[in-house]
C-alpha positions, 0 to 999 in steps of 0.5 A: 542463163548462162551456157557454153557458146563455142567449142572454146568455152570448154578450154581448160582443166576439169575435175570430174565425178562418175558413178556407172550403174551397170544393171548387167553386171548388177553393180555400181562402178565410180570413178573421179580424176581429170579432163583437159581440154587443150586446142589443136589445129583441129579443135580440142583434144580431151585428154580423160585420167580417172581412177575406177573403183570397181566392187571386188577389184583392185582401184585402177586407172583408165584414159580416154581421148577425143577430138572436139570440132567446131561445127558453129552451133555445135560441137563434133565429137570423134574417137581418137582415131578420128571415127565420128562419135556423136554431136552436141549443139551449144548455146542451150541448157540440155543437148541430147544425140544417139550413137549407134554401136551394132548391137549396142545403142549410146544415148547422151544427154548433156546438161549445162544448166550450172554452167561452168559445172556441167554433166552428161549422161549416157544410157547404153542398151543392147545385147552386150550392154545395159548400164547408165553413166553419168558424169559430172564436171567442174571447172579447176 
């Protein structure tokens, strides 16, 4: 099998696909665009550009931006500001952490079984909170 080994293997342009189940809000949110990752002198910067489509409203555009660290085995992923995020072991076909937002909770699972086609999913819970995202990413 084949599965991405160093932070250096996710480099490059990525389509992406997402469908957000939001069990609060009690609807399905989609979104497709773009992620890039591109090497700074701390690791990668992923620079996200969807298009949302949410029911009822107007499509609109949303960005995300984190930083990638190299860790060896695993990769280190912290919000833009440089708060750390969660981490992700390499080398395997799924890796799974936990992020704790009080109240909220994030669970991520990562899915490089079809390497260089790769998803994650997150499952958030808590007061605020309850939806499932997934996301789907394919090398350009």
């Amino acid at each position: 099998m084949n599965f991405p080994n160093e932070l250096t293997d996710f480099e490059g342009d990525w389509s992406l696909s997402r469908t957000i189940r939001d069990a609060r809000a009690g609807q399905v949110v989609l979104a497709d665009g773009s992620a890039r990752f591109t090497r700074s002198k701390d690791g990668l910067i992923y620079d996200e550009t969807v298009t949302l489509r949410i029911p009822g409203q107007p499509e609109m555009m949303g960005t995300r931006r984190y930083l990638w660290q190299d860790k060896g085995e695993s990769v280190a992923v912290h919000f833009d500001d440089g708060r750390y995020f969660h981490a992700l072991k390499l080398g395997q076909a799924q890796a799974a952490d936990h992020h704790n937002c009080p109240p909220d909770s994030y669970d991520a699972v990562y899915d490089f079984s079809g390497w260089p086609c790769w998803r994650v999913r997150w499952t958030v819970s808590g007061p605020r909170k309850s939806y499932e995202m997934n996301t789907e990413y394919m090398l350009r």
